[in-house]
C-alpha positions as CSV (number, residue, x, y, z in Angstrom):
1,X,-62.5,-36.7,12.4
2,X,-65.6,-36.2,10.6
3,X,-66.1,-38.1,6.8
4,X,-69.6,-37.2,5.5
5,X,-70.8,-35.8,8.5
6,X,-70.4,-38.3,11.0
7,X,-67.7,-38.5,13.5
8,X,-64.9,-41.8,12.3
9,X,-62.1,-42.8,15.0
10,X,-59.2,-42.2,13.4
11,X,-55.9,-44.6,13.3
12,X,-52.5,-41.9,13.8
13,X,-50.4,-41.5,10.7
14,X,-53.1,-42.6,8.4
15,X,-53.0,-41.9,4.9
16,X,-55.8,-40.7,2.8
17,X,-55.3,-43.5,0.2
18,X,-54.9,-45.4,3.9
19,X,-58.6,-44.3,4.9
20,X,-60.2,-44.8,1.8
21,X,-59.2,-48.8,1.5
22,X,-59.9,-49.5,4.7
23,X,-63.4,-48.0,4.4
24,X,-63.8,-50.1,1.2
25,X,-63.8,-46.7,-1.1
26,X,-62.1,-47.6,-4.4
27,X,-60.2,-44.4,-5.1
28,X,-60.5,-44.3,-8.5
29,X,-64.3,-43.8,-8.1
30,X,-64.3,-40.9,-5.8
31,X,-63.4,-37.5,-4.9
32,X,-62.5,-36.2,-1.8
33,X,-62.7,-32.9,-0.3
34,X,-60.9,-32.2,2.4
35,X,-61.3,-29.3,5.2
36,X,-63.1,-27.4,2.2
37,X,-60.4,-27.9,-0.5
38,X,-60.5,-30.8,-3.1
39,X,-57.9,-33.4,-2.7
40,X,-56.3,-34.0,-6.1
41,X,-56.1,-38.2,-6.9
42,X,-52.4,-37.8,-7.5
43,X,-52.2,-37.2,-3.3
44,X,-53.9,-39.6,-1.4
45,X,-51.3,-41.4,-0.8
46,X,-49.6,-38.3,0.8
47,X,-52.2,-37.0,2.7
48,X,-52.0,-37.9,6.5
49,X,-55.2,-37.7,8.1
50,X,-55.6,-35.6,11.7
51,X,-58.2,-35.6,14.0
52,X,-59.5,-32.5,13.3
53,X,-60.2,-33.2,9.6
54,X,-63.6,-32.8,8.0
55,X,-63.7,-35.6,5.1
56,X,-66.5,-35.4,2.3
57,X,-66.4,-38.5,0.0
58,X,-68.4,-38.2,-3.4
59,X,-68.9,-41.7,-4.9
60,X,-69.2,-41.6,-9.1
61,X,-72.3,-43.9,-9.7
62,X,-72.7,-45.1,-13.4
63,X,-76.3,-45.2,-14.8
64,X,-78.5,-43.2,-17.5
């Protein structure tokens, strides 16, 4: 699988919500696109991740 543009081992059946904790994203402070289509909030925790995935994770970053 590739997140950001660099190639992540991936654990089977793991869920985006899954792949975000362990990677010490807070979900509530990203968005996800997934394979060229935004993952809606409301689904990580029913998206199972596959090999052949191609993650990009936006952070939101506070500041003015």
């Amino acid at each position: 699988m590739r997140v950001n543009g660099k190639d992540i081992e991936l654990k089977r059946g793991m869920t985006l919500a899954e792949f975000l904790a362990a990677h010490n994203y807070r979900a509530e402070l990203v968005a996800v696109e997934r394979n060229g289509q935004i993952v809606p909030r409301a689904e990580f925790g029913a998206a199972v991740l596959t090999d052949g995935d191609e993650l990009e994770i936006v952070s939101f970053v506070g500041g003015g």
